[in-house]
C-alpha positions in Angstrom: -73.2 13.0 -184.8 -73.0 16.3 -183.0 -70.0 18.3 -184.1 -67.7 19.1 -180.6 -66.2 22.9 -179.9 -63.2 23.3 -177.9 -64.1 26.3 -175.5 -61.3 28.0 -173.7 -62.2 31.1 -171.6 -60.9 32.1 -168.4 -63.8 34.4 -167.8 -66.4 31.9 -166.0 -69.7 33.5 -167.1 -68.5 34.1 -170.7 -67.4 30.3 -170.6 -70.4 29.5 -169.6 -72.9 31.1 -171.6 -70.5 30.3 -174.6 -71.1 26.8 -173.5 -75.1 27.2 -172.6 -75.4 29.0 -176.4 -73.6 26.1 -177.9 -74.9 23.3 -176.5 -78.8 24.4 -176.8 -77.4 24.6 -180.7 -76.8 21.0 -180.4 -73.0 20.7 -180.4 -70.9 19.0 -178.3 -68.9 21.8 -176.1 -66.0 20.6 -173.9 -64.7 24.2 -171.9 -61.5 25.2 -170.0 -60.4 28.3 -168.5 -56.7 27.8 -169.9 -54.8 26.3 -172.5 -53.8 23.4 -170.0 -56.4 21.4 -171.9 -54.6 21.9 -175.5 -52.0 18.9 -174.6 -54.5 16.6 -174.6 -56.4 18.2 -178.0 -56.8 14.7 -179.5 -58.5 13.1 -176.8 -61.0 15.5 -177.5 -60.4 16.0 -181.4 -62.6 19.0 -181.2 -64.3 20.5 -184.9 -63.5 23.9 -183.6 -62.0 26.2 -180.9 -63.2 29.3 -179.7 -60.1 30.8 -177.9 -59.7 34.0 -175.7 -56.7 36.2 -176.6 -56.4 37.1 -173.2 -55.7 33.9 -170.7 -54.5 34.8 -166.9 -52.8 31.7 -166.5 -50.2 31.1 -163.6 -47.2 31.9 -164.7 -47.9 31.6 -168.9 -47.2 34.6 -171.2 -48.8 32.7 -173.8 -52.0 34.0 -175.4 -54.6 32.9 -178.1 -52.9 34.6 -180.5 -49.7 33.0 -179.7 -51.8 29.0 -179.2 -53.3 30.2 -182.5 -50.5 29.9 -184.8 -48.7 27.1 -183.1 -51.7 25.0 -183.9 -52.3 26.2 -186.7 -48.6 25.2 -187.9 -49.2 21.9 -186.3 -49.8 19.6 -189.5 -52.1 17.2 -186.6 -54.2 20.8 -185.6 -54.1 22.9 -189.0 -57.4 22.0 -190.4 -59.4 22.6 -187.2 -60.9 26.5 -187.6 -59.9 28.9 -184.6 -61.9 31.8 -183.7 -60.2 34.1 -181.4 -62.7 36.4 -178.8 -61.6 39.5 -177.5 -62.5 42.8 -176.4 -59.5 44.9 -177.9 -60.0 46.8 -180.8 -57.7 45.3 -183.2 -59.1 41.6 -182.8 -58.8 41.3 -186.9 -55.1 41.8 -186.7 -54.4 39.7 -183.7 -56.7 37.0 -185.6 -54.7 37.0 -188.6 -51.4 37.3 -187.0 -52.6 33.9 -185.1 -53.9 32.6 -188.4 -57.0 32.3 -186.9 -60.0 31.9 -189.0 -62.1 34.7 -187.8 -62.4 35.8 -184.6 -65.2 37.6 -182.1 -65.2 40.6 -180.6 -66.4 40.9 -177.5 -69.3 41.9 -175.9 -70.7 39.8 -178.8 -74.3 39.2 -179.0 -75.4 34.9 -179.3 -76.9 35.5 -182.9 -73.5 36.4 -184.0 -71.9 33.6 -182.1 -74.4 31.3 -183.5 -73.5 32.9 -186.9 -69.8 32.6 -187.0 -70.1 28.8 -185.9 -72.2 27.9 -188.2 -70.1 29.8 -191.2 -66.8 28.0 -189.7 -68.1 24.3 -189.3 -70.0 24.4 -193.1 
């Protein structure tokens, strides 16, 4: 059984070669451009979430690192492994501060995408 991924990116052609990557990998990928999709998280029960820091939702200040650590103190989300992706140069502290477990600096190149899902879904 394929394991599923939880994308959410509001950049369209990072979502969807995020997606494209994944999938040719064999996982299951379900994507979003915002958060919206995190009230319904088990309907999808996803293995893993990539999640962008930087979400230009309608009227949300809420960020990944912010949806980060309310999952991750969410005894029904904890054990799911977050990545965060950004392009700011303190990613590794926003990561932590989200208690993320890692997180992906963008632009990223797809080995090291392939890489970091791999390492997180052992």
């Amino acid at each position: 059984m394929a394991k599923k991924i939880l994308v959410i990116e509001d950049d369209k052609d990072i979502r969807y070669t995020i997606v494209y990557v994944l999938e040719e990998q064999g996982y299951e990928v379900t994507s979003s451009e915002n958060s919206k999709i995190l009230k319904s998280i088990d309907k999808h029960n996803p293995d893993m979430i990539l999640l962008d820091n930087w979400l230009t939702e309608w009227k949300s200040d809420a960020n990944g690192q912010q949806l980060s650590r309310e999952l991750k103190s969410n005894p029904a989300t904890s054990h799911i492994p977050i990545i965060i992706i950004s392009a700011v140069s303190d990613i590794k502290e926003i990561a932590e501060a989200g208690l993320a477990d890692g997180y992906l600096r963008k632009p990223f190149g797809i080995d090291e995408l392939i890489d970091l899902v791999k390492e997180h879904l052992k």
